[in-house]
MISEZA-103549 format. One record per residue: residue number from 0; x, y, z of N, C-alpha, C in turn. Coordinates in pm, whole numbers. Layout:
BEGIN
PT seq    n.X    n.Y    n.Z   ca.X   ca.Y   ca.Z    c.X    c.Y    c.Z
PT NUM      X      Y      Z      X      Y      Z      X      Y      Z
...
***
This chain:
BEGIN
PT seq    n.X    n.Y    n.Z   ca.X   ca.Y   ca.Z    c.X    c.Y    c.Z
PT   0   4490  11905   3216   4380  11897   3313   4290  12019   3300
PT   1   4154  12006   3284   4059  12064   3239   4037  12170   3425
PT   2   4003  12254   3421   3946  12372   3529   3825  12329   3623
PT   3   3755  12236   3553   3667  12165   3612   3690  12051   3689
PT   4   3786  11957   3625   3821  11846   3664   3947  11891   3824
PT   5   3999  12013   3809   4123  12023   3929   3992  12105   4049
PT   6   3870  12175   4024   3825  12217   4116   3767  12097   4179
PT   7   3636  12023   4117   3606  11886   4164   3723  11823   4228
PT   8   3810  11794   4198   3900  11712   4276   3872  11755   4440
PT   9   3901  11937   4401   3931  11993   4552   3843  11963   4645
PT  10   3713  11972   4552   3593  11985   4655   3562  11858   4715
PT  11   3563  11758   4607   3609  11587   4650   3678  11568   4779
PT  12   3789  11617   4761   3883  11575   4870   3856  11653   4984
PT  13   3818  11796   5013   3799  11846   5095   3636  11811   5173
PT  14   3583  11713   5080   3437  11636   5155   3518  11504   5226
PT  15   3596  11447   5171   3634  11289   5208   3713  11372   5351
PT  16   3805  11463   5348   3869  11461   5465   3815  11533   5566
PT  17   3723  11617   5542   3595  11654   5674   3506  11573   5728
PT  18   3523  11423   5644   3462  11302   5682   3495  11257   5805
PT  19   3620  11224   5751   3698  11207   5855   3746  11259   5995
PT  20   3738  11422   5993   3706  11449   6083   3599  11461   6191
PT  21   3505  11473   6104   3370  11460   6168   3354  11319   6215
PT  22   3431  11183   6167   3364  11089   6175   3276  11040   6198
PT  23   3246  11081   6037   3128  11026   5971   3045  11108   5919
PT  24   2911  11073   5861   2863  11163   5724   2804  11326   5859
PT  25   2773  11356   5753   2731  11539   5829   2652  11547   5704
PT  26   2546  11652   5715   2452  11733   5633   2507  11813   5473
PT  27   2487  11739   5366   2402  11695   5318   2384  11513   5298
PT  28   2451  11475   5376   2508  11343   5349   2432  11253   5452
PT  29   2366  11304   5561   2274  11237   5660   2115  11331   5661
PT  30   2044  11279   5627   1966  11136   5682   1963  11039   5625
PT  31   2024  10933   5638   2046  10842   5576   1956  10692   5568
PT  32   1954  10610   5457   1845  10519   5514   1884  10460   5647
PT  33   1794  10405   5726   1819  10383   5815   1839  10247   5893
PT  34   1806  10113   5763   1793   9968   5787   1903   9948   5726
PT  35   2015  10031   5709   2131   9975   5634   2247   9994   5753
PT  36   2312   9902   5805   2399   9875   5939   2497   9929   5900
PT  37   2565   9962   6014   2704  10004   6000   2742  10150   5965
PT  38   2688  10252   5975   2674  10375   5959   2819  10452   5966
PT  39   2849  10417   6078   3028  10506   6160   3079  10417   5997
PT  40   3065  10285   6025   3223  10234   5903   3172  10276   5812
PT  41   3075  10288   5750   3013  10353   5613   3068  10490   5625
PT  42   3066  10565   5684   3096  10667   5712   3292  10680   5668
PT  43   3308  10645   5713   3480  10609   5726   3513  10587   5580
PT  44   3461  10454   5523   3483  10413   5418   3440  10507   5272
PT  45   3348  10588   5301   3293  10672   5221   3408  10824   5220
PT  46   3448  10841   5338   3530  10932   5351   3646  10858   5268
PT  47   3701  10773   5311   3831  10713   5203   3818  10702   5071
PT  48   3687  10660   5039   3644  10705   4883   3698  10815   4831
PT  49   3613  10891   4883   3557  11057   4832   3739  11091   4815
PT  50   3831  11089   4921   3967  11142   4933   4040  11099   4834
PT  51   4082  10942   4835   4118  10870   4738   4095  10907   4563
PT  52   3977  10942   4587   3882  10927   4446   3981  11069   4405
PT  53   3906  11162   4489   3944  11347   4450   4073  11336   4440
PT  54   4169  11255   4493   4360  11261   4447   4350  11190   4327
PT  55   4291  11104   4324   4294  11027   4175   4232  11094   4037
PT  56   4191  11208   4095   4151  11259   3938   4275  11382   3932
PT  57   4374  11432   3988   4469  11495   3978   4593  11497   3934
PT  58   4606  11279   3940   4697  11256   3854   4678  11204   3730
PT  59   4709  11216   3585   4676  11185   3479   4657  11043   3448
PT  60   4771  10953   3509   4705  10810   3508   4604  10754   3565
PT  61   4537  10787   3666   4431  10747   3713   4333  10825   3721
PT  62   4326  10933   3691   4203  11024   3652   4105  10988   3566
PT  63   4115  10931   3459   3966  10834   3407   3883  10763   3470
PT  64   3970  10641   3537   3938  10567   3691   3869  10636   3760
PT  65   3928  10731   3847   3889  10716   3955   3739  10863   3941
PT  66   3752  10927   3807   3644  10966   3800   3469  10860   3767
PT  67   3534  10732   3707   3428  10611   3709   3363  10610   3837
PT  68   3489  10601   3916   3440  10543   4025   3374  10620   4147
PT  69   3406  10756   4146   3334  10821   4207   3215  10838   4166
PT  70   3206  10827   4035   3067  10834   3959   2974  10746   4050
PT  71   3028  10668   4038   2956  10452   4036   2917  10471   4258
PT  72   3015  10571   4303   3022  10540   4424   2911  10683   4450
PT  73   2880  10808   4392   2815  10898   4463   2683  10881   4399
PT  74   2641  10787   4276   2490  10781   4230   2446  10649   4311
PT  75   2540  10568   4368   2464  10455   4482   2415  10528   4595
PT  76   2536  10635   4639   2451  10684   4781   2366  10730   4740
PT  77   2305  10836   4646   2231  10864   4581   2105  10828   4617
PT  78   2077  10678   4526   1978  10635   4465   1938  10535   4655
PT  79   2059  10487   4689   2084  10376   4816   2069  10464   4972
PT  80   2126  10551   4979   2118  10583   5105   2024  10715   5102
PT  81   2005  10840   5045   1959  10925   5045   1820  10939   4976
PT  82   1798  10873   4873   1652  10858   4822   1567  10819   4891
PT  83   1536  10680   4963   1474  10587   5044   1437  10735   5163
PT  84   1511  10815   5263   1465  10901   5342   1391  11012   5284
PT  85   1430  11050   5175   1354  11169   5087   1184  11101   5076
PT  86   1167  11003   5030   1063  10940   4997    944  10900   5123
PT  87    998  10861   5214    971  10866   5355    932  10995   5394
PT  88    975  11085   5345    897  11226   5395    925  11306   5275
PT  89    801  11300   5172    875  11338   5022    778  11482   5087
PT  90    705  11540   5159    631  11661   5185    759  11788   5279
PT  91    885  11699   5270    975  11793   5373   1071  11822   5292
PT  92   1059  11933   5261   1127  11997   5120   1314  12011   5142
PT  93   1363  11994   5300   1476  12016   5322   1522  11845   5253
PT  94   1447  11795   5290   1531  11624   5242   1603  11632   5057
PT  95   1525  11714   4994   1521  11766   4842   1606  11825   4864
PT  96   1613  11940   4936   1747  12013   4924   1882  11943   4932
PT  97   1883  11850   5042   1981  11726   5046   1984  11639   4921
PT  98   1906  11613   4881   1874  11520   4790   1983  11600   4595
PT  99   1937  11722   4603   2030  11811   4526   2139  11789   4520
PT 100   2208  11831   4663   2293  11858   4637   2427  11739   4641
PT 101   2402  11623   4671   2442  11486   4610   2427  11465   4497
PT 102   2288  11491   4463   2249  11454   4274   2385  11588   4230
PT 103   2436  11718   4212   2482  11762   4182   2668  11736   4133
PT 104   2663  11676   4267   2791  11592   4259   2816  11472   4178
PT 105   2698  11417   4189   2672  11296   4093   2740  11355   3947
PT 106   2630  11455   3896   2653  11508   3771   2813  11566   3763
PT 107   2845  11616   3850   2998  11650   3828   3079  11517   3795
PT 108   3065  11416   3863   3166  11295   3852   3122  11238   3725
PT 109   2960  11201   3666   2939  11204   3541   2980  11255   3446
PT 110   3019  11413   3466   3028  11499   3305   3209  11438   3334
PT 111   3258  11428   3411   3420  11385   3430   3443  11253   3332
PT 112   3346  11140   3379   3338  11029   3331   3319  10988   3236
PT 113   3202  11093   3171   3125  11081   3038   3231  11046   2883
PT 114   3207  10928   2835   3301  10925   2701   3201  10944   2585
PT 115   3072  10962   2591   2961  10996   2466   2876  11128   2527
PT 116   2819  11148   2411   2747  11274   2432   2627  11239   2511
PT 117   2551  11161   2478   2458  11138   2595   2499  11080   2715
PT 118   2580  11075   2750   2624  11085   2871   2657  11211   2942
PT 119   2693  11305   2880   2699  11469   2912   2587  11522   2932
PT 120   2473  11505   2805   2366  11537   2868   2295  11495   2999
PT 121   2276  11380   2984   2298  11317   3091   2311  11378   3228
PT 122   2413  11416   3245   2463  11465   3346   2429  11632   3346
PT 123   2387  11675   3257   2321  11838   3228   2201  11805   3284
PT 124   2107  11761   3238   1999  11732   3272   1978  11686   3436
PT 125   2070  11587   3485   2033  11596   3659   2085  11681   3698
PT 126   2216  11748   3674   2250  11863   3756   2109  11989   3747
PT 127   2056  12054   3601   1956  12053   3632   1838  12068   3722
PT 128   1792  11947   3709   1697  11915   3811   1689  11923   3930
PT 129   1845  11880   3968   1898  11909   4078   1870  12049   4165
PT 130   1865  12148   4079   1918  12286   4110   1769  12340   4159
PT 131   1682  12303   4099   1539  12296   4143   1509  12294   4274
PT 132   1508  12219   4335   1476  12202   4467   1556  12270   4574
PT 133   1698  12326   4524   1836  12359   4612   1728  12536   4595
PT 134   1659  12553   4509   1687  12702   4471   1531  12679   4557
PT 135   1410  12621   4539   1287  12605   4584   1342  12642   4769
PT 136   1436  12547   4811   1473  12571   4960   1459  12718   5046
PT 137   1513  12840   4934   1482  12899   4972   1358  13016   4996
PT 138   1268  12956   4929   1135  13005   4971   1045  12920   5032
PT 139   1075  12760   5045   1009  12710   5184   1076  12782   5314
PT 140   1172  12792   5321   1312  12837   5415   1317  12999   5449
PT 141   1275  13076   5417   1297  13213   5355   1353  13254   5500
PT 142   1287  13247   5623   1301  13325   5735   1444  13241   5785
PT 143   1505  13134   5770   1623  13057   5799   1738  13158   5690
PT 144   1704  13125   5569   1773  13223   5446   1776  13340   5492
PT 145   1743  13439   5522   1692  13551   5570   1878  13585   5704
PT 146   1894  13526   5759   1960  13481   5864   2099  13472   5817
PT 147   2110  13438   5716   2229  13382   5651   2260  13530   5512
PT 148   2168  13612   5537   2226  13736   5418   2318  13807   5551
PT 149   2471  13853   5482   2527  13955   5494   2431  14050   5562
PT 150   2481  14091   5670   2446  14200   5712   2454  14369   5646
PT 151   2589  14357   5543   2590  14473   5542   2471  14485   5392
PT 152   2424  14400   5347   2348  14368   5219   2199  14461   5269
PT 153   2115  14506   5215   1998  14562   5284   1876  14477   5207
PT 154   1775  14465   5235   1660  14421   5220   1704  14247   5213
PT 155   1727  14217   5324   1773  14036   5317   1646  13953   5228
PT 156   1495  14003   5233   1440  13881   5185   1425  13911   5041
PT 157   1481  13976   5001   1485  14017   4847   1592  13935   4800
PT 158   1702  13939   4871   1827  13857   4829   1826  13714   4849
PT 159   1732  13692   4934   1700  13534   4952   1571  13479   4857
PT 160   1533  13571   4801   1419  13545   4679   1466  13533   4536
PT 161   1583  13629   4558   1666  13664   4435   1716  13528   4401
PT 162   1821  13495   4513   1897  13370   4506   1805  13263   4445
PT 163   1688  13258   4507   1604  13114   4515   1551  13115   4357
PT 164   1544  13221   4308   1467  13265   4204   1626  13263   4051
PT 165   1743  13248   4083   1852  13208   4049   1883  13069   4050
PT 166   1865  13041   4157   1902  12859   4144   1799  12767   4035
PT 167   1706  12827   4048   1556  12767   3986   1631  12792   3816
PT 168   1621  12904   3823   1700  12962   3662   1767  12877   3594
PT 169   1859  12837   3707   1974  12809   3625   1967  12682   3570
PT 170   1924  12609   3691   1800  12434   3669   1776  12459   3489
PT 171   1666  12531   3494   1569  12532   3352   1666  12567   3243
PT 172   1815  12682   3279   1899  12670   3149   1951  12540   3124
PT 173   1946  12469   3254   2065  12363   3173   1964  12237   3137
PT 174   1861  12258   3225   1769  12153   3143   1675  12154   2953
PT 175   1652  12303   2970   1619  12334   2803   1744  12325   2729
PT 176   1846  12378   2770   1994  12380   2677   2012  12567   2626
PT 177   1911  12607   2686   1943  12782   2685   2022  12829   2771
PT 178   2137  12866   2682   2241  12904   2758   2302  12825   2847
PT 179   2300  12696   2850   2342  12598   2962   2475  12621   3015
PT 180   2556  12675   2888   2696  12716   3001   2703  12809   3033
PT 181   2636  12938   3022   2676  13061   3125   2620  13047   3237
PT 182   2482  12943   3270   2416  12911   3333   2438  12842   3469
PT 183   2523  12753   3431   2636  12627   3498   2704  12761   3580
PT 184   2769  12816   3531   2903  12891   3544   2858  12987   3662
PT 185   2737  13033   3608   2683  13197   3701   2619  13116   3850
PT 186   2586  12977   3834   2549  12869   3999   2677  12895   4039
PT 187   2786  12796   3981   2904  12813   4035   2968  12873   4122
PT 188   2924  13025   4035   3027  13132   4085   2947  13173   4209
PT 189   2766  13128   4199   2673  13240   4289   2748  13176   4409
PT 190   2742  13017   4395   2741  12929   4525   2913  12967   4605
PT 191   3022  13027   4512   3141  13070   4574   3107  13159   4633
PT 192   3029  13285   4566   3030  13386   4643   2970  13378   4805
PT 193   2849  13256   4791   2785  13226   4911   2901  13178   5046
PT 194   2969  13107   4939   3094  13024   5057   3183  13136   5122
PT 195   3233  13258   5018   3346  13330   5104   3230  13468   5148
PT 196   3133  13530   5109   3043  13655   5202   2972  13565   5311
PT 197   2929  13418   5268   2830  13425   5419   2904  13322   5521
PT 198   2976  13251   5478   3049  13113   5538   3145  13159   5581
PT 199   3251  13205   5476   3435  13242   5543   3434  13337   5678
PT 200   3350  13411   5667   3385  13532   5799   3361  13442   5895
PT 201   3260  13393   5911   3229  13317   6062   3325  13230   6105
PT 202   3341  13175   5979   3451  13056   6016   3613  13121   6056
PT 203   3629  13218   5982   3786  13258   6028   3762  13313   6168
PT 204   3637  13346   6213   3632  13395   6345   3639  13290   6476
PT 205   3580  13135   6372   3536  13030   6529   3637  12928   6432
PT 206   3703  12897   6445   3804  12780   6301   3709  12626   6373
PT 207   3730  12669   6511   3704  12520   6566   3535  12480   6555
PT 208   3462  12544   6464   3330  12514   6473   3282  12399   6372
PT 209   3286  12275   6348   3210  12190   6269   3165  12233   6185
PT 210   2993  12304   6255   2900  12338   6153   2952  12460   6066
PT 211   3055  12513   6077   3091  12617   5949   3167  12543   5867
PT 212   3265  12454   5905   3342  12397   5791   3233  12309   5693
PT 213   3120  12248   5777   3092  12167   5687   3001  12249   5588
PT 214   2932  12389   5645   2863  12519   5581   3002  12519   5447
PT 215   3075  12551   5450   3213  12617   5367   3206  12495   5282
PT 216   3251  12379   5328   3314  12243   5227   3202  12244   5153
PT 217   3082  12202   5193   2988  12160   5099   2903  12291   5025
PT 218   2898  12398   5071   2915  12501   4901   3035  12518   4830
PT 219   3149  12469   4843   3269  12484   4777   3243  12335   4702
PT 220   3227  12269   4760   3170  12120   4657   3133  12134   4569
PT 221   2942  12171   4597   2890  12166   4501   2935  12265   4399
PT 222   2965  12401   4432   3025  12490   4323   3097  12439   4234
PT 223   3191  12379   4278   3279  12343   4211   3291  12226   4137
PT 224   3169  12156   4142   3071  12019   4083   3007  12089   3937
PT 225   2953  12214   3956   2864  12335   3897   3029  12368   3765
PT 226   3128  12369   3834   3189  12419   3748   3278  12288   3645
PT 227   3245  12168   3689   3260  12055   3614   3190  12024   3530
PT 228   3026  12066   3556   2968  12060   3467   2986  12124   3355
PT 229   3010  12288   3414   3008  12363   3258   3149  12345   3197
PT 230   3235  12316   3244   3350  12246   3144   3349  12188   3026
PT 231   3244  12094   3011   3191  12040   2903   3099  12062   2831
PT 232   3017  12173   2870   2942  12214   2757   3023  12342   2670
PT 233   2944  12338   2540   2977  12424   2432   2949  12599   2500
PT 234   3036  12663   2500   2982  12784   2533   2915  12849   2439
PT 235   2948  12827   2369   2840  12936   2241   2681  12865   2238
PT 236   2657  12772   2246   2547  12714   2232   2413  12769   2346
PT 237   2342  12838   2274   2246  12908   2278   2068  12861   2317
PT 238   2100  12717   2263   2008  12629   2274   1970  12496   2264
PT 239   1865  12397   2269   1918  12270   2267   1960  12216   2090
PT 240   2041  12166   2059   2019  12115   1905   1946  12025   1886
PT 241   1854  12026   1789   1774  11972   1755   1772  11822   1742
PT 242   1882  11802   1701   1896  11641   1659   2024  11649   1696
***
């Protein structure tokens, strides 16, 4: 089992079972379209996915599976529940940020899934793109970002420019193919560091607060989506190959 494939699992499973607690979707996972019924059981059922799915890539017999299928199940919400609201207000740059960080996951369950090379790219290329808008967030956002630097850090909007000006980066490595895996790797690690300096303290202080677990789960997700990706690329590779 590949380093990529046992973190995704975690982050998998630790989205499906905060589902569940929350019952039902939470941020990045709502706003959802809104002419599609049944929301709570969607909710439920999506949580049994996501859980199901993330144990199924941990055991070796069903880890091909059930990485298909998370594939097949997080590019419908995707394209089905989360696009349709982005589009509806394509001028509100937070819906993009949402919109990311699903496409990101997507690409994680892709590069898992992938049995050809264009299918890896594939999945380089939206993660990518993805990273664009997650990193743009924070300079529509700056004074929200701003809020969320470490206190003991000094000049907060430098570090929230820095970051934003990092996520964007890392987008364009993995979309040109420069450096795409140190690239992958250095999101990864930025988005851990985000989870245990700005997320863990609060949360070990309030355990019972929602909005931190779901702050914690879903940068430990996507990180760890970030680090599925670069699993599969070539580390030495410097640039895109030509042919």
């Amino acid at each position: 089992m590949t380093y990529g494939k046992f973190l995704f699992a975690i982050g998998i499973i630790a989205s499906g079972v905060l589902m569940f607690v929350n019952g039902g979707f939470y941020s990045p996972w709502v706003p959802v379209t809104k002419w599609i019924p049944g929301h709570v059981v969607l909710g439920y059922a999506s949580a049994a996915i996501l859980t199901i799915g993330g144990v199924g890539l941990l055991v070796k017999a069903t880890a091909e599976r059930s990485a298909r299928v998370l594939f097949w199940f997080l590019l419908a919400f995707l394209i089905v529940m989360k696009t349709p609201p982005a589009l509806a207000e394509a001028n509100v740059e937070v819906h993009w940020l949402d919109e990311g960080q699903i496409a990101v996951l997507v690409a994680g369950a892709l590069t898992l899934a992938a049995t050809k090379q264009k299918q890896l790219l594939a999945a380089r290329y939206l993660c990518g793109a993805a990273l664009i808008p997650i990193g743009l967030s924070h300079f529509f956002y700056w004074k929200i970002s701003m809020t969320m630097v470490p206190s003991v850090l000094p000049y907060p909007k430098a570090w929230v420019m820095f970051t934003g000006a990092a996520h964007v980066a890392a987008g364009l490595g993995l979309l040109t193919g420069v450096r795409a895996w140190l690239a992958a790797t250095l999101e990864g690690a930025m988005l851990t560091a985000f989870a245990v300096l700005v997320w863990l303290g609060p949360l070990l202080g309030k355990l019972g607060s929602m909005e931190l677990w779901v702050d914690v789960v879903v940068t430990i997700a996507v990180a760890n989506a970030m680090f599925a990706v670069a699993s599969r690329i070539p580390k030495h590779q410097t640039a895109e190959p030509l042919s």
